[in-house]
C-alpha positions as a LaTeX table, in Angstrom:
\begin{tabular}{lrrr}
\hline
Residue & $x$ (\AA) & $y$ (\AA) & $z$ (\AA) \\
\hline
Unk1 & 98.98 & 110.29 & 109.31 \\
Unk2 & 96.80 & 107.70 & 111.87 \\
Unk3 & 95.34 & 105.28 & 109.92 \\
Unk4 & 92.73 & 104.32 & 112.75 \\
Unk5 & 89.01 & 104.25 & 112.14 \\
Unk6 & 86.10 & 102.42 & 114.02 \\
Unk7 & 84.37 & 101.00 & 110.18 \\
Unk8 & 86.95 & 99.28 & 108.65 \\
Unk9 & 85.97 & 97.58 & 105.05 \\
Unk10 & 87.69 & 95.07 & 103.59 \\
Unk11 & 87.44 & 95.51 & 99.91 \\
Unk12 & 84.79 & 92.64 & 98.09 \\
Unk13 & 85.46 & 89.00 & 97.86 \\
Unk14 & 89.21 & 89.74 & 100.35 \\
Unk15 & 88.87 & 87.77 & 104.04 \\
Unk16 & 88.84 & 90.68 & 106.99 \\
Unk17 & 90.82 & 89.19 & 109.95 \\
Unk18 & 90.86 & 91.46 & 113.62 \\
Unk19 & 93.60 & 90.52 & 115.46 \\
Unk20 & 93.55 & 91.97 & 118.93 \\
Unk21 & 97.01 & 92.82 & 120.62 \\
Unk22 & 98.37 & 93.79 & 117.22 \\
Unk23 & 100.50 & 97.26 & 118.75 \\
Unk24 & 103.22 & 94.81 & 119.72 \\
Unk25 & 105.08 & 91.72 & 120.70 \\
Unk26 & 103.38 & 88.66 & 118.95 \\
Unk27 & 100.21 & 90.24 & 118.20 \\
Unk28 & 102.20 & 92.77 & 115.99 \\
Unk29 & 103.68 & 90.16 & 113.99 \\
Unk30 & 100.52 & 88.09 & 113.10 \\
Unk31 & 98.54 & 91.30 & 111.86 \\
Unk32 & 101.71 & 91.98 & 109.51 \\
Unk33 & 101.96 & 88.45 & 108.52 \\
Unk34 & 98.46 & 88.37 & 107.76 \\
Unk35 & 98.69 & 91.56 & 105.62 \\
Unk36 & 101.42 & 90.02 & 103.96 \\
Unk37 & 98.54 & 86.75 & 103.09 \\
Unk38 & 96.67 & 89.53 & 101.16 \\
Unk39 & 93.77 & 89.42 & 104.35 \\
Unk40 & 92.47 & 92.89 & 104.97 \\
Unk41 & 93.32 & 93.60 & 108.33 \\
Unk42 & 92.24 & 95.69 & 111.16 \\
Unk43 & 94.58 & 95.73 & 113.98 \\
Unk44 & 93.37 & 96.48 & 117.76 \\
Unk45 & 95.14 & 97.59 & 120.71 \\
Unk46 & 95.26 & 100.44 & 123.62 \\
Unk47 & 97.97 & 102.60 & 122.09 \\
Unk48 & 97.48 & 104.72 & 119.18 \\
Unk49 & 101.30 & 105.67 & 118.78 \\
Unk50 & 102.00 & 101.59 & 118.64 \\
Unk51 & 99.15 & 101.11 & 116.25 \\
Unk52 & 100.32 & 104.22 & 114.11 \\
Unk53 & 104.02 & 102.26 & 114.08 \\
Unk54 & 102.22 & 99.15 & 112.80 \\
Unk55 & 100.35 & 100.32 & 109.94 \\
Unk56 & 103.49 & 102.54 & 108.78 \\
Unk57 & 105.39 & 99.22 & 108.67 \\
Unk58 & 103.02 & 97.46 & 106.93 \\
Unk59 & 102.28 & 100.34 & 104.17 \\
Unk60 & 106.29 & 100.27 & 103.80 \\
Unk61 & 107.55 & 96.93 & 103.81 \\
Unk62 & 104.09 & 95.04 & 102.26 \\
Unk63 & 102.74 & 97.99 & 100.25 \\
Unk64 & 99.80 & 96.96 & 102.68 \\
Unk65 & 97.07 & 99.68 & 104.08 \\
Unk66 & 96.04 & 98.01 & 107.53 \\
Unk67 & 93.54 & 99.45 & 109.42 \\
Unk68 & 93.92 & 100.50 & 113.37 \\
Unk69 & 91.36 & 100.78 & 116.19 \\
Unk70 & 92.42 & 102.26 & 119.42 \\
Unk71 & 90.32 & 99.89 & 121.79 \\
Unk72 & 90.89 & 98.14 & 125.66 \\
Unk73 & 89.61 & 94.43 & 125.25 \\
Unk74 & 87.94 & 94.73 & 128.17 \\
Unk75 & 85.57 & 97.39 & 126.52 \\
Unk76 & 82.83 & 94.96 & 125.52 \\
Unk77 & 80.67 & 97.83 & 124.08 \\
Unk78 & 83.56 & 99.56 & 121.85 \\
Unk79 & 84.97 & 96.08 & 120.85 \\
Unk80 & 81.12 & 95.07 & 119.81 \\
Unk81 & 80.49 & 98.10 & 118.15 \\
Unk82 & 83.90 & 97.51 & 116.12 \\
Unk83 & 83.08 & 94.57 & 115.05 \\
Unk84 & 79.86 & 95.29 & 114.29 \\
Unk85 & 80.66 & 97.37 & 111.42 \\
Unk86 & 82.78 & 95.21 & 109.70 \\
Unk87 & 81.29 & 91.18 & 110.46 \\
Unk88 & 84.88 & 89.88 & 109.81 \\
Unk89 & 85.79 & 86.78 & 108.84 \\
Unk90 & 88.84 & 86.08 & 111.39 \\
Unk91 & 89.57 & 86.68 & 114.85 \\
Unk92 & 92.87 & 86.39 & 116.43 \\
Unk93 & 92.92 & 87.38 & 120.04 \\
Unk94 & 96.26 & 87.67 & 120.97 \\
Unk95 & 96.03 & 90.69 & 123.85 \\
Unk96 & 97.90 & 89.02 & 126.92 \\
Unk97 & 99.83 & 90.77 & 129.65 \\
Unk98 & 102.14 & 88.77 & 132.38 \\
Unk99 & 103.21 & 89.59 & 136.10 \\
Unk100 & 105.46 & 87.26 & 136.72 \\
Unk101 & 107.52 & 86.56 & 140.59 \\
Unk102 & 105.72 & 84.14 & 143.80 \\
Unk103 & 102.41 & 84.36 & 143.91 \\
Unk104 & 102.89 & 85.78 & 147.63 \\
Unk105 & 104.71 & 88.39 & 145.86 \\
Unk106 & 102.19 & 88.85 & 143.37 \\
Unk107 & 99.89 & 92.25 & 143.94 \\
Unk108 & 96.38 & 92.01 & 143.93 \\
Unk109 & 95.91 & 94.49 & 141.01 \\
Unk110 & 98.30 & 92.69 & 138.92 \\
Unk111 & 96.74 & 89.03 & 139.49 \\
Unk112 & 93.36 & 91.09 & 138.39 \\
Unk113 & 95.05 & 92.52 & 135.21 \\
Unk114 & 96.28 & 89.04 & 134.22 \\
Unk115 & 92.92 & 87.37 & 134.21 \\
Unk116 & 91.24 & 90.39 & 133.06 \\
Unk117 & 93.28 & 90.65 & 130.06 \\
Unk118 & 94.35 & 87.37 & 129.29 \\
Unk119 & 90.86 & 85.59 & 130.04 \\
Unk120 & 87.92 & 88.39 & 130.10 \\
Unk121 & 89.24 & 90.09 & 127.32 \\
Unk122 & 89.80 & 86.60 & 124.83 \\
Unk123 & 85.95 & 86.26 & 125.95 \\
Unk124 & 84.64 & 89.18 & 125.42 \\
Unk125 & 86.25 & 89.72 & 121.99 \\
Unk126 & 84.97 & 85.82 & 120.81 \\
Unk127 & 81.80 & 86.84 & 122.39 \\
Unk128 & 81.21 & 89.93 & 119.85 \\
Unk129 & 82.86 & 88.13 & 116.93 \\
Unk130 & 80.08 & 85.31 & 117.93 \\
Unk131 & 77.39 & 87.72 & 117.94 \\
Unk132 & 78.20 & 89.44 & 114.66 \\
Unk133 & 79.19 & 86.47 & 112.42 \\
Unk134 & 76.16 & 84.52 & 114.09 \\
Unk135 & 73.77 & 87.62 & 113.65 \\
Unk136 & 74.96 & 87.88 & 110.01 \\
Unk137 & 74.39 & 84.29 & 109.21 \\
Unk138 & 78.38 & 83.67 & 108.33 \\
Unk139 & 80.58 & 81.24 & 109.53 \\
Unk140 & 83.83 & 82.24 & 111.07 \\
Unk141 & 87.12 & 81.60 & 111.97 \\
Unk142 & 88.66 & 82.29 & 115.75 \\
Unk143 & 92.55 & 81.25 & 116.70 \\
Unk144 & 93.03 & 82.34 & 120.29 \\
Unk145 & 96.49 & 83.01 & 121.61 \\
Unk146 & 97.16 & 80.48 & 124.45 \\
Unk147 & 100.37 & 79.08 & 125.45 \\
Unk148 & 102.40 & 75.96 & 126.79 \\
Unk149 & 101.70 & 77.46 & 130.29 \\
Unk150 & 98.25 & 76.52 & 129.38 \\
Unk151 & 99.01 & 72.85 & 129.54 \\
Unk152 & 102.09 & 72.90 & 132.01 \\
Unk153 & 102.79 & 74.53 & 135.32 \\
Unk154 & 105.70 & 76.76 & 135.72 \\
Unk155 & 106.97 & 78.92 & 138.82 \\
Unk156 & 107.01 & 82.27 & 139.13 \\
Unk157 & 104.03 & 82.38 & 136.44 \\
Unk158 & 101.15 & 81.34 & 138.55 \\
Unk159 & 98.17 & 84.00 & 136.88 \\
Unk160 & 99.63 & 83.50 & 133.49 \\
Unk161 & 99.17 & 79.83 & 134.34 \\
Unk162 & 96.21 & 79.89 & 135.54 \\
Unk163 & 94.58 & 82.18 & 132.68 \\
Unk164 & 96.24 & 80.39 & 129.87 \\
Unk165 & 94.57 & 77.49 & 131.15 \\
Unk166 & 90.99 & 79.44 & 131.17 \\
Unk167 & 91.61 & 80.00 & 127.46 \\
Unk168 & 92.27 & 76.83 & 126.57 \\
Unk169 & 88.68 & 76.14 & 128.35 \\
Unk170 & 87.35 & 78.65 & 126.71 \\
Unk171 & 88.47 & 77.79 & 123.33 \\
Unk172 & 87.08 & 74.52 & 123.73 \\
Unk173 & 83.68 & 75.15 & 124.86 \\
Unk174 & 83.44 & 77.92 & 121.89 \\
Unk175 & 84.07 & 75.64 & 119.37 \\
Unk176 & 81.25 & 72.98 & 120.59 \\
Unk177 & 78.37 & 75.86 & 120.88 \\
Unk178 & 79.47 & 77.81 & 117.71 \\
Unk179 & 80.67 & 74.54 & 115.75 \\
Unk180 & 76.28 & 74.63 & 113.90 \\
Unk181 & 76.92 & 78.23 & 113.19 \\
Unk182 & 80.11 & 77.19 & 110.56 \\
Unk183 & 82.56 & 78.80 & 113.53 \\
Unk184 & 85.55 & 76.69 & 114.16 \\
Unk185 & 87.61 & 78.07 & 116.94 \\
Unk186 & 91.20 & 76.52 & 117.94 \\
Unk187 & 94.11 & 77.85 & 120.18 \\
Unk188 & 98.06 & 77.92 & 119.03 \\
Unk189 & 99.49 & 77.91 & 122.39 \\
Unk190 & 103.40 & 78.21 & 121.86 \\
Unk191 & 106.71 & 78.00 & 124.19 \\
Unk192 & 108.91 & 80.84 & 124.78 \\
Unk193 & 109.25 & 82.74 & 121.38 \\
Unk194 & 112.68 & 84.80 & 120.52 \\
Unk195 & 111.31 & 88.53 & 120.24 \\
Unk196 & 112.12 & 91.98 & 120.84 \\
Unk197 & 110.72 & 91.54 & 124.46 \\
Unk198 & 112.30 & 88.30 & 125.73 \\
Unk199 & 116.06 & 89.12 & 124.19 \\
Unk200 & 116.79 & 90.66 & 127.41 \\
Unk201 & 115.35 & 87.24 & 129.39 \\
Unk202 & 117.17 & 85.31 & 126.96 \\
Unk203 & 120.45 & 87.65 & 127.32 \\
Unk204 & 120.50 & 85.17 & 131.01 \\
Unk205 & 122.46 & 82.48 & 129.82 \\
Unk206 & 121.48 & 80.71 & 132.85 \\
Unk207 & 117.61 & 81.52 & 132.07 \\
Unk208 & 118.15 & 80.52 & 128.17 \\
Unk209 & 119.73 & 76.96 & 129.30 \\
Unk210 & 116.51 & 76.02 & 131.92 \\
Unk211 & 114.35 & 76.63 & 128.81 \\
Unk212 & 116.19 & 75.14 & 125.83 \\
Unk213 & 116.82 & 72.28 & 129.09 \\
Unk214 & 112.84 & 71.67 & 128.61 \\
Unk215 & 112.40 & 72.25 & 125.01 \\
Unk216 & 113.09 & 68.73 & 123.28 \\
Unk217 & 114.18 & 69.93 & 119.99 \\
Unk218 & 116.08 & 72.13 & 121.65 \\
Unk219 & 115.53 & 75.67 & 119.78 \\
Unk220 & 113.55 & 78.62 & 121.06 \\
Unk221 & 110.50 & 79.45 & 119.17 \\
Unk222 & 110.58 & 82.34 & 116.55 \\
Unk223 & 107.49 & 84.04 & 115.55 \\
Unk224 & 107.42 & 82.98 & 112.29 \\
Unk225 & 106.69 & 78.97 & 113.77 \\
Unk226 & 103.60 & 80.84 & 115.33 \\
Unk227 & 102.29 & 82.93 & 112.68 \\
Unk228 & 102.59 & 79.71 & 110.41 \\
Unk229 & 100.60 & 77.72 & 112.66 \\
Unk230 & 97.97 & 80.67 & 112.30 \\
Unk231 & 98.16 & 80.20 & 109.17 \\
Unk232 & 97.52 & 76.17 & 108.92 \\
Unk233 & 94.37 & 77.05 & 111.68 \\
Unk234 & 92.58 & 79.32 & 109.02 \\
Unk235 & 93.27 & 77.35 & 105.84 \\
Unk236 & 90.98 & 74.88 & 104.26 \\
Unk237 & 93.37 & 72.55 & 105.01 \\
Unk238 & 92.02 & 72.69 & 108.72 \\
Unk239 & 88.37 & 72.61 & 108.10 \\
Unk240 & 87.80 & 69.84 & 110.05 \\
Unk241 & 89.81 & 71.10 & 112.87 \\
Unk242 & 88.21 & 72.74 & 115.65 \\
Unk243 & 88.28 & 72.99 & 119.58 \\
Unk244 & 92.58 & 72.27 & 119.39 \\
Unk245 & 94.71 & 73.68 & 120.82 \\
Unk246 & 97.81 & 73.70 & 118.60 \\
Unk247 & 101.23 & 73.57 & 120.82 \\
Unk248 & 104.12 & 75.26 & 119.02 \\
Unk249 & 106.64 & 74.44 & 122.19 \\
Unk250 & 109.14 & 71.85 & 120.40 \\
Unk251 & 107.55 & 69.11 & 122.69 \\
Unk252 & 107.70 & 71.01 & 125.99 \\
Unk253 & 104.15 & 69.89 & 127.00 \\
Unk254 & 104.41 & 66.14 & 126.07 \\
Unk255 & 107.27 & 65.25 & 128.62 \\
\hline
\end{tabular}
């Protein structure tokens, strides 16, 4: 049975985190691992039969009930009115999309998707999690999904680049003009991560050795060294953190 509904409640005195993205890939995993921190959690994301998958998984392996919303996060209306309901304490916008290849090669309508994705969609979910939490009189806790390629250049990855970079801005800014509301808003911005999705990139071994070639420490990421960096971000451990932008990358980005 779907589990989706547009007023999700968490139950009194338990945080509500939305985590955008949450269908699949990293997204996925952060949702579940913030289930599993006993958050009530309402995952977003355009497909129903992905979000369906995510809250069986949870109910099965964390005994967890996580609610769904079928929602584009470029819908600034739906994702307002979703939020709306619910005020939640934590946002975690991890919808991002890549077209990779030259950017002569690149098509128009794929350089658009990037940025409107990646860049307009991080905004305009911070923008109603702003509004609520700021309308409501609560502070408020935002980790945006960036990434190493918001730091570094790479080939091939000129959009992703470029709009990894716009979120790092964007982070930034947010956490100056919402830091008087009690907002703190910081970016974990990791290297390649081992997942369902890159095994076949990694299944290169030619691809795998120019990457672990840049990575310092010399391991790929997993997701569990970015969902724990989530995790520092919205402790009270990091209260006093705010407008960072957290690099998981095994020192890719200070070379």
């Amino acid at each position: 049975m779907s589990a989706h509904t547009d007023h999700p409640d968490a139950p009194g005195g338990q945080q509500h985190a939305f985590v955008t993205g949450a269908g699949r890939g990293i997204g996925r995993d952060i949702a579940l691992a913030l289930a599993a921190d006993g958050y009530a959690v309402t995952g977003i994301s355009r497909s129903a039969s992905d979000l369906d998958e995510l809250s069986e998984v949870a109910l099965e392996t964390l005994g967890a009930r996580l609610s769904t919303a079928v929602c584009d996060v470029r819908d600034a209306e739906r994702l307002q009115a979703l939020i709306d309901s619910a005020v939640p304490d934590v946002l975690v916008t991890a919808a991002g999309i890549n077209r990779p290849g030259p950017l002569t090669e690149v098509s128009v309508p794929d350089i658009l998707a990037v940025f409107e994705i990646n860049v307009i969609g991080t905004l305009l979910a911070c923008r109603a999690f702003g509004s609520a939490s700021i309308a409501a009189g609560r502070p408020g806790k935002v980790v945006t999904i960036s990434s190493q390629m918001g730091v570094v250049g790479y080939p091939g990855r000129v959009p992703y680049c470029a709009s990894k970079h716009a979120v790092n801005g964007l982070t930034k800014a947010l956490a100056l003009e919402w830091a008087s509301h009690g907002i703190r808003v910081n970016a974990v911005a990791p290297t390649f991560v081992r997942t369902p999705f890159t095994e076949p990139m990694f299944a290169d071994p030619q691809f795998e050795r120019e990457v672990l070639d840049l990575i310092p420490l010399g391991q790929i990421a997993e997701v569990d060294d970015v969902t724990a960096a989530i995790r520092f971000l919205l402790s009270p451990g990091a209260r006093m953190i705010t407008g960072h932008v957290l690099a998981v990358d095994g020192g890719w980005t200070v070379r």
